[in-house]
N, C-alpha and C positions, 0 to 999 in steps of 0.2 A: 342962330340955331342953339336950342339946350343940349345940354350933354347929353340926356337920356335921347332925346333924336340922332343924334350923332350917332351913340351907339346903335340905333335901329338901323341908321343908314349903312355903317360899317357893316350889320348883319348881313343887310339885303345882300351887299356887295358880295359877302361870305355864299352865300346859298348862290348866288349869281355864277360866284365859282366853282360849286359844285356841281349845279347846271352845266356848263362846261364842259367839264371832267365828265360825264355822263354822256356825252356824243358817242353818237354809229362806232362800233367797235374799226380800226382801221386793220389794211390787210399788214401780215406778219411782216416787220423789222421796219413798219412804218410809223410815225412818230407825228401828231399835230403840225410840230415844227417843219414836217418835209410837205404836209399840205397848204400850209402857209407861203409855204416858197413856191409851189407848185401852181398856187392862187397868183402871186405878182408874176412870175413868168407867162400865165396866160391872160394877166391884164394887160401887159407890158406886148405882148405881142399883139393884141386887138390895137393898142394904139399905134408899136411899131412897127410889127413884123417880127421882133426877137425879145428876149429879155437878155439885160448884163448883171454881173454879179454885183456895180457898185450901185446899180440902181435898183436892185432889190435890197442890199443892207442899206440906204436910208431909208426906203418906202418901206419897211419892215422895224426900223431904228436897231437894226442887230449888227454885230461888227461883222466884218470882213472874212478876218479868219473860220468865223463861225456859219457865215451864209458858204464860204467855201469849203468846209467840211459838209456842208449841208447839201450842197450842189453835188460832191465828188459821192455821197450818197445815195443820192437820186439817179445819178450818172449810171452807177451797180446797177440799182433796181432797173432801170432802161426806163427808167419815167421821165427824162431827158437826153438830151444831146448836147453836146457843146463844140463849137465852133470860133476856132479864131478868125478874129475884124478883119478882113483883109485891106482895111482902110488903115489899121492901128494895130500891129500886130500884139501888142498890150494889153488889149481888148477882148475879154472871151465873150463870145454871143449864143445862149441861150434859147433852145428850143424845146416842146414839148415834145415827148412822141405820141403815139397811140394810147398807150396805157396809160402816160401823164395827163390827156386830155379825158381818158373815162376817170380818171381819179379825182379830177376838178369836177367834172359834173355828174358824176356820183356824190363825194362826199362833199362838194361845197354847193353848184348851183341847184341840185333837185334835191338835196338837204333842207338848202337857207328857202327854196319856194315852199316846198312843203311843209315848214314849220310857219313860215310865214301867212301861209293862207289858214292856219288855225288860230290864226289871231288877228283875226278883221277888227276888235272891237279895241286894239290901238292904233291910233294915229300917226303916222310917220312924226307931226309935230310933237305926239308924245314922246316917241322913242329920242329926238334928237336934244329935249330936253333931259332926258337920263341920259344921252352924253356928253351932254355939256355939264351936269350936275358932277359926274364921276367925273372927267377932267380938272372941275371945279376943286375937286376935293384931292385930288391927286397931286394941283400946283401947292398944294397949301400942307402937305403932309410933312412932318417934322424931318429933316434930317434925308430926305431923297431928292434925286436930280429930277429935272424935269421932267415930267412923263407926258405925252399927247398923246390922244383918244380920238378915234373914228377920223383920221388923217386918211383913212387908206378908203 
């Protein structure tokens, strides 16, 4: 790769994150980071039945302290519940409520379809070649730890 491509790619990645930043306005004292967690709780229970807090900070890569401040957050808003393991009482177990479950599909599954079906004219194999380019370039970045892409 030339430098000058390098830097177009950096751009892209730039305006990619402006993209981003420009998502559905969320409701008041709610934060990207509280749908992100609101997203693995409702992935986590299609496969379990619950989510846990240590298994959203790896599927998330965010530490502990921070998915549990993020939790005890949500917990306020009533966009979950929490439950101790009665298996482990160590264990907090993770449910959605009513309003956590319109908030996943409001702003993530009728979001990510509706944006989705405005662009028939990418290919799934295209899109997973731009994640594996930006992983690409994110192992190779001076001076930062590992980062993984499209894990989730």
């Amino acid at each position: 790769m030339t430098e000058e491509k390098l830097r177009r790619f950096l751009d892209a990645c730039f305006i990619a994150k402006r993209i981003v930043e420009t998502l559905p306005e969320l409701p008041d004292n709610m934060k990207p980071r509280h749908i992100h967690v609101l997203e693995a709780i409702w992935e986590q229970e299609k496969q379990q039945g619950f989510g846990r807090v240590s298994d959203i900070s790896v599927q998330l890569e965010i530490t502990m302290p921070s998915i549990t401040k993020l939790v005890q957050e949500l917990e306020a808003m009533e966009m979950l519940r929490k439950e101790t393991d009665p298996k482990d009482r160590r264990v907090t177990l993770l449910y959605l409520t009513e309003a956590g479950r319109e908030c996943v599909n409001r702003y993530v599954r009728e979001f990510h379809r509706e944006w989705a079906e405005k662009l028939p004219d990418i290919s799934d194999a295209q899109v997973d070649e731009v994640i594996e380019r930006i992983a690409r370039l994110g192992e190779t970045m001076p001076g930062r730890k590992e980062v993984k892409y499209g894990s989730r």
